[in-house]
PLY file of the C-alpha trace (Angstrom):
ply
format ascii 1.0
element vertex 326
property float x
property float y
property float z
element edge 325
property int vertex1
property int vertex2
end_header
23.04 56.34 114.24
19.96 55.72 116.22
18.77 59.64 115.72
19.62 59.53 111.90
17.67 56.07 111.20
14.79 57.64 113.06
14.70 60.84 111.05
14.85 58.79 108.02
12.30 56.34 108.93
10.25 60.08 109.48
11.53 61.61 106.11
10.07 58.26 104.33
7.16 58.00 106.12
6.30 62.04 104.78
7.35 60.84 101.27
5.46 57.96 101.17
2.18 60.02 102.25
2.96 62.87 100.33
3.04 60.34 97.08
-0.28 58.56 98.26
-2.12 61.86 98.63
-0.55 62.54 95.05
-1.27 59.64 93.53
-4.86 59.82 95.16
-5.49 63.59 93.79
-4.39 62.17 90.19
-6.92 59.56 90.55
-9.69 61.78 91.22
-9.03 63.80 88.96
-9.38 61.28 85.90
-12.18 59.59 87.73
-15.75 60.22 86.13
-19.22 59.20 86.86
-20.70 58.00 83.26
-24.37 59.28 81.80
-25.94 57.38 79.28
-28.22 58.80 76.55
-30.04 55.91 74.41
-31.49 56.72 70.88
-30.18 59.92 69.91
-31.19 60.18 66.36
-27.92 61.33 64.35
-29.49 61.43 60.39
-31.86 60.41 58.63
-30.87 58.81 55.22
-33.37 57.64 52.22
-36.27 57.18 54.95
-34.31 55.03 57.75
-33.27 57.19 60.74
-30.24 56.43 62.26
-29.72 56.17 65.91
-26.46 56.35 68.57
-25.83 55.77 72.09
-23.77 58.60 74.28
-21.83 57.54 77.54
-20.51 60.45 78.32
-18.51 61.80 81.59
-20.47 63.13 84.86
-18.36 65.48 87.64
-20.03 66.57 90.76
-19.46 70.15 91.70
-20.57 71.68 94.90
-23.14 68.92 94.70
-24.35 69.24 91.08
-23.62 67.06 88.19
-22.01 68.75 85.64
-21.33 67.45 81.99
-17.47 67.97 81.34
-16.42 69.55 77.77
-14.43 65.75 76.57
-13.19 64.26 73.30
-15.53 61.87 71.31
-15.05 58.26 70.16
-17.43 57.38 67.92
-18.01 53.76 67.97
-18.97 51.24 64.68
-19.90 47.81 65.17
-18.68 44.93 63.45
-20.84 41.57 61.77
-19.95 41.43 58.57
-21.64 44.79 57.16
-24.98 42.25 57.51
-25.66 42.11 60.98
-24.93 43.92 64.65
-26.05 46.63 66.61
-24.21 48.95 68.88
-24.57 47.10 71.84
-21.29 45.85 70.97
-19.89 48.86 72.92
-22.09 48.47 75.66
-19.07 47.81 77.75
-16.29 50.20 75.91
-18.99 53.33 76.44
-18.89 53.34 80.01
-15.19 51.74 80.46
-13.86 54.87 78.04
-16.04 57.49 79.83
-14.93 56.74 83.29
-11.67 57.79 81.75
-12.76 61.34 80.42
-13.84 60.19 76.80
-17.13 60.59 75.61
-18.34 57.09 73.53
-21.34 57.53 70.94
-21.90 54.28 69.37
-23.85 54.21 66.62
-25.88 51.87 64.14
-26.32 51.96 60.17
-27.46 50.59 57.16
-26.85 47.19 57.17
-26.64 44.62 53.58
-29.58 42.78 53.31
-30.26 39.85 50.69
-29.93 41.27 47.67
-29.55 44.42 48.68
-25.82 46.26 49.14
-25.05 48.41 51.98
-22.19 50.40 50.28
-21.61 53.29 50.03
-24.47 53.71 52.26
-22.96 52.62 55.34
-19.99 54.49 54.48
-22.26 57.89 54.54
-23.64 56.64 57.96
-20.42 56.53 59.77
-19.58 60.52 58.15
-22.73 61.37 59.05
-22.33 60.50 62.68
-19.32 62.41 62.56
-20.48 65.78 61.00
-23.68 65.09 63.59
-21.12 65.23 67.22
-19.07 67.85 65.41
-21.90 70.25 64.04
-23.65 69.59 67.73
-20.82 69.35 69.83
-21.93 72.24 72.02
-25.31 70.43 73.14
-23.39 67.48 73.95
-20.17 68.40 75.74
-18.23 67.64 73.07
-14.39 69.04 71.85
-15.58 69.41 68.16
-11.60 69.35 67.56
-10.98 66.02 69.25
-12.82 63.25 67.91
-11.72 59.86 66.82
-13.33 56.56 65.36
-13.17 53.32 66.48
-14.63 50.12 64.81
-14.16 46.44 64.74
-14.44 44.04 62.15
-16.74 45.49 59.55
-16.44 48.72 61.59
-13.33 49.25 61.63
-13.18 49.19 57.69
-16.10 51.35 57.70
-13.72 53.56 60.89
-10.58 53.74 58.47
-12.27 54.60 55.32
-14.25 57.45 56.46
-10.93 58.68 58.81
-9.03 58.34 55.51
-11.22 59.41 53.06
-14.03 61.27 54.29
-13.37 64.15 51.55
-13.17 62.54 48.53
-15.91 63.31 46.01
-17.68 59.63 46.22
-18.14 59.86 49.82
-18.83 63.48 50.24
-21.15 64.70 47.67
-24.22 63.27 48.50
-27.24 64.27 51.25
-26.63 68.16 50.00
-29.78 69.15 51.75
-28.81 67.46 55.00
-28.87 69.41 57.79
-24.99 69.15 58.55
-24.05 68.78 55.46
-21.30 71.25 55.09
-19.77 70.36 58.56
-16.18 68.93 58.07
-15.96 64.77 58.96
-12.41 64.73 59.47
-10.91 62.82 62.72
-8.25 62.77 64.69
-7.53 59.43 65.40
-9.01 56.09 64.68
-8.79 52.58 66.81
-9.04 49.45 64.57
-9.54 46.16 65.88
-9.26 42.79 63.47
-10.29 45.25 60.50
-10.24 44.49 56.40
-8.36 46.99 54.62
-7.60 45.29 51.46
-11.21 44.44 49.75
-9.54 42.43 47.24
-7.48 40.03 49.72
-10.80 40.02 51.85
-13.06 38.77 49.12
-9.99 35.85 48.29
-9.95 34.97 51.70
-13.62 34.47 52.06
-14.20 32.05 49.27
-11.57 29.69 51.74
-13.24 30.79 55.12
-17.07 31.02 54.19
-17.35 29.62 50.93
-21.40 30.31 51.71
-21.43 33.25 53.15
-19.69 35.75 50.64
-20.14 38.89 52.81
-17.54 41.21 51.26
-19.57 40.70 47.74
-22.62 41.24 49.15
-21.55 44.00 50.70
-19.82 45.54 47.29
-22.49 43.70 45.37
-19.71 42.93 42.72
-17.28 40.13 42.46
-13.61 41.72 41.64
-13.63 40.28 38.18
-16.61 42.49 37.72
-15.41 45.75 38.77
-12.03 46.09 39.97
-12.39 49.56 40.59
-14.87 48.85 43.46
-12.82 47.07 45.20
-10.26 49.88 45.14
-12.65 52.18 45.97
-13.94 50.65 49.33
-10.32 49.41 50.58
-8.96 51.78 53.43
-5.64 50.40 52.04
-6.22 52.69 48.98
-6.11 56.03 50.93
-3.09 55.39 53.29
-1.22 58.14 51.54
1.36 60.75 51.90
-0.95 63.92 52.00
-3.56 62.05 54.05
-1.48 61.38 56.78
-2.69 63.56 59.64
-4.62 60.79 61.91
-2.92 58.68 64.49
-3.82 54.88 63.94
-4.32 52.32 66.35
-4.20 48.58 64.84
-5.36 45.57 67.29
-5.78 42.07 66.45
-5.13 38.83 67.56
-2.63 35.91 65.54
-5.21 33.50 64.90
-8.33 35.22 63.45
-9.93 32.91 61.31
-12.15 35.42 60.28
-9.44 37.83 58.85
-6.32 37.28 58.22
-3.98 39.14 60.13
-1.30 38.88 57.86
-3.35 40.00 54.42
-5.08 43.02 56.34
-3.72 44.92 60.08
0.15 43.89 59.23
-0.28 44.58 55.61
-2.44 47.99 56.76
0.04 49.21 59.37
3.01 48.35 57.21
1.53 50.90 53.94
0.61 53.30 57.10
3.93 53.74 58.30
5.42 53.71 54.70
2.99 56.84 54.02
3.91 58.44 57.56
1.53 58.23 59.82
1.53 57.68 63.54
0.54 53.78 63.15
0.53 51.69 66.53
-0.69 47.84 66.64
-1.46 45.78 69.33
-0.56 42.09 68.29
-2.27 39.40 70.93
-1.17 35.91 70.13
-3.40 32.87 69.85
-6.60 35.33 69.85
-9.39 35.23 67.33
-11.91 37.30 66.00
-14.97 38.81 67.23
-14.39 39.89 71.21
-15.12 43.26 71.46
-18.09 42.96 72.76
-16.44 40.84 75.90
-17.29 42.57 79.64
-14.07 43.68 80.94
-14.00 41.37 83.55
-14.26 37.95 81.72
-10.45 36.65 82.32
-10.34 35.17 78.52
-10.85 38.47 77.44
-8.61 40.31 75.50
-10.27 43.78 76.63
-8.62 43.83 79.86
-5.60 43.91 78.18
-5.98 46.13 75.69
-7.78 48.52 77.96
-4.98 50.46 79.04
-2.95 50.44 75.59
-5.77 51.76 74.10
-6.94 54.47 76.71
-3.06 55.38 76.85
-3.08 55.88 72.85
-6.26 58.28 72.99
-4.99 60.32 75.76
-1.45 61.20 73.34
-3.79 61.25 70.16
-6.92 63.19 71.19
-5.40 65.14 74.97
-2.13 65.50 73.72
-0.63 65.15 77.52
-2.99 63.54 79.24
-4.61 66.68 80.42
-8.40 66.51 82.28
-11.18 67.51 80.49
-12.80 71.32 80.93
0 1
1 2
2 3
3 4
4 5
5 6
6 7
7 8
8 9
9 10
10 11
11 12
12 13
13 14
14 15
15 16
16 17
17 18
18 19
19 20
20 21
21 22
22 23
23 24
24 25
25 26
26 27
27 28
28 29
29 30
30 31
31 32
32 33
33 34
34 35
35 36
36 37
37 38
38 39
39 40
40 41
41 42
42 43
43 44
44 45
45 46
46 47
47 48
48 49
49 50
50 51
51 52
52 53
53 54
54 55
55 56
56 57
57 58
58 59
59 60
60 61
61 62
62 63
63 64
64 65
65 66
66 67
67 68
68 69
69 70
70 71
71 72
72 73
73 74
74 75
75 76
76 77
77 78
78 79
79 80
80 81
81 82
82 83
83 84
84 85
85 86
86 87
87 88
88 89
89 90
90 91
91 92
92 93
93 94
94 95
95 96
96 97
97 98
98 99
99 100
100 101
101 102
102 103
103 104
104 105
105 106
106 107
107 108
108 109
109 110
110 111
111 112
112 113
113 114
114 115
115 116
116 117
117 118
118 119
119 120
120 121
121 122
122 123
123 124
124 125
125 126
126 127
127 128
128 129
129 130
130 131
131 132
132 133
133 134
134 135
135 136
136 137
137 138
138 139
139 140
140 141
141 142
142 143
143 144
144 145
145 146
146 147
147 148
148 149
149 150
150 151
151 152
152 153
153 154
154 155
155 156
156 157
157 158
158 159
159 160
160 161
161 162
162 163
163 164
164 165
165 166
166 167
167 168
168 169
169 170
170 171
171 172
172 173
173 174
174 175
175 176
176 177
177 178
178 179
179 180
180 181
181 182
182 183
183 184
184 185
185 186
186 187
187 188
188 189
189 190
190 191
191 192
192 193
193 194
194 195
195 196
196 197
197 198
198 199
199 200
200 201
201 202
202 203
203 204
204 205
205 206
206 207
207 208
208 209
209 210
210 211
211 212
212 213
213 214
214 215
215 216
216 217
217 218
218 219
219 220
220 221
221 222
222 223
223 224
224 225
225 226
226 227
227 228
228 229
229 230
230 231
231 232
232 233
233 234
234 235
235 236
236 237
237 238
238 239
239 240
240 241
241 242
242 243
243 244
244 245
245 246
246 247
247 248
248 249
249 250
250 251
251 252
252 253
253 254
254 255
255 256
256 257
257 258
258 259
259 260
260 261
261 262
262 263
263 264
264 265
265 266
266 267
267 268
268 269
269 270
270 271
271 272
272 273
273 274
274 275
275 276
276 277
277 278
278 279
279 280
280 281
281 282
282 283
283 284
284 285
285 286
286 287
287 288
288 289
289 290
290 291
291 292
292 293
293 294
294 295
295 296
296 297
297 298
298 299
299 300
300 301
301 302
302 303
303 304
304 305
305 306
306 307
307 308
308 309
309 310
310 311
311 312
312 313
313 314
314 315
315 316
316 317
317 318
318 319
319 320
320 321
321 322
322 323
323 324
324 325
C-alpha cells in the first residue's frame, strides 16, 4: 500500500508538472509585446485628413522584434456623433494586442452646429477599412480577418458600415480615392450600448436630452421630415437574410440612460438572430452608458468583465480556433 501511494504521489507529481509546463507554453504562446503607431493618416476626405492609432503585436525572435501577420479591430469612438476622439481605446489597443489582435482606432468627421456629419462619418469608418485591407501587407495585417468595434455613436457607425458597406449610398462616392475599389466588408463587429433603430433613438432623446437633440443633428432631419433618412442610417434596416455573413457581438448594460437597452441591443440582436446571423450579447445589470474608455483595472469597471467574453468571441469569429498568429 505504502509502495503504490508513493508511486502515485510520483505519477501526480509528473502530471501536475507536465500540465504547468503546458499550460506555461500556451501562455507564451498567446503572450505579445504591443507597438504603438500614433497618427497614421488613413484618407483624406473633402480637405480634412483622417488619422488612426495602431497597437499592434511585437514577438522577439532570436533577439529581434518581429511584427506578427494578426487580425485587425478597427476601433470607432462613441460621443454622440458630436464629440470624442480615439483615445477612447487607449486601453482596448494594447489590452487586445497583448492577445494577438491588432487595434487601429480611428477618428472622423464629427457634427458640428449646424453642420451634419452623415453620411460623412459613415464614409470615414469604410474608409478606414478599405485603408488596413488595401495596406494590410505594410502593417502586418490578415486582410481576410478584420472586424469593427464601436461604442455608442460608434458602434452605429460599426454596424452600419459591417452591414451595409456595399450599398450604392455608402459606396459610390470618393471614386478617385486611392483605395477606392478595395472591398470594406468585415468579419465581425463588437457593439457596445449602440443605436440601431434611428427612429426609436430620436423618440427617446426628446425624453433624455430634450436640449441636446444629437440624433437630428446628426441626420439633420426630424423623422416627420424625411422618414426615409431615418431608415437609411438605422443598422436595424440591413439585418437581413442575404447580409448575414458577420458574427455580432452586442454589450450593454440594464440601466443606460443614454440608450435604451430595450428599444436598441435587445431589439437589434432579436431582428439579428431572426435574419440568421451569429448574434451574441453581453447583458451587465445595473450598468450605464459610456465606460469604454474605463482602464482595465478600475474595479467598477465593466471592462474587466467583458474582457475575456469579448477576446473569447474574436478568437471563434476572426481565428476560427484560437490559433496564434503567423
Amino acid at each position: 500500500m505504502k509502495s503504490w501511494s508513493r508511486t502515485g504521489i510520483l505519477v501526480s507529481f509528473v502530471l501536475s508538472f507536465f500540465v504547468f509546463v503546458l499550460s506555461f507554453s500556451v501562455v507564451e504562446a498567446f503572450a505579445y509585446g504591443v507597438t504603438t503607431r500614433r497618427n497614421i493618416e488613413y484618407a483624406v476626405r473633402d480637405g480634412v485628413k483622417l488619422y488612426g492609432d495602431l497597437y499592434h503585436p511585437v514577438v522577439r525572435e532570436r533577439g529581434r522584434l518581429r511584427l506578427p501577420v494578426v487580425p485587425v479591430v478597427i476601433a470607432v469612438h462613441g460621443g454622440g456623433w458630436g464629440s470624442g476622439t480615439n483615445a477612447t481605446y487607449d486601453h482596448w489597443g494594447p489590452y487586445l494586442a497583448e492577445a494577438g489582435f491588432a487595434v487601429f482606432a480611428i477618428d472622423y468627421r464629427l457634427t458640428k452646429p449646424g453642420q451634419k456629419s452623415f453620411p460623412a462619418a459613415v464614409y470615414d469608418v469604410r474608409a478606414a477599412v478599405q485603408f488596413v485591407r488595401a495596406h494590410a501587407s505594410s502593417l502586418s495585417i490578415e486582410p481576410g480577418r478584420i472586424a469593427l468595434m464601436g461604442d455608442g455613436a460608434g458602434a452605429h457607425l460599426a454596424a452600419l458600415v459591417t452591414l451595409a458597406n456595399a450599398e450604392p449610398q455608402f459606396s459610390s462616392q470618393y471614386k478617385n480615392d486611392p483605395n477606392a475599389g478595395t472591398p470594406a466588408n468585415v468579419k465581425a463587429a463588437v457593439l457596445f450600448y449602440g443605436m440601431y433603430d434611428l427612429v426609436a433613438q430620436w423618440q427617446h432623446d426628446q425624453l433624455a436630452r430634450p436640449l441636446n437633440q444629437i440624433t437630428e443633428k446628426f441626420l439633420g432631419s426630424q423623422p416627420m421630415a424625411n422618414r426615409r433618412l431615418y431608415f437609411e442610417a438605422s443598422p436595424l434596416s440591413y439585418a437581413t437574410v442575404g447580409s448575414n455573413e458577420p458574427a455580432f457581438l452586442i454589450v450593454y448594460g440594464t440601466s443606460d440612460e443614454v440608450v435604451d437597452a430595450t428599444q436598441q441591443s435587445q431589439a437589434f440582436e432579436a431582428a439579428l438572430r431572426r435574419a440568421r446571423f451569429l448574434a451574441r450579447r453581453i447583458e451587465i445589470p445595473s450598468v450605464g452608458h459610456s465606460w469604454v474608455s474605463d482602464p482595465f483595472n478600475d474595479p467598477e469597471s465593466p471592462n474587466a468583465y467583458v474582457g475575456p467574453r469579448l477576446k473569447r468571441f474574436l478568437d471563434k469569429a476572426l481565428k476560427g480556433a484560437g490559433s496564434p498568429p503567423s
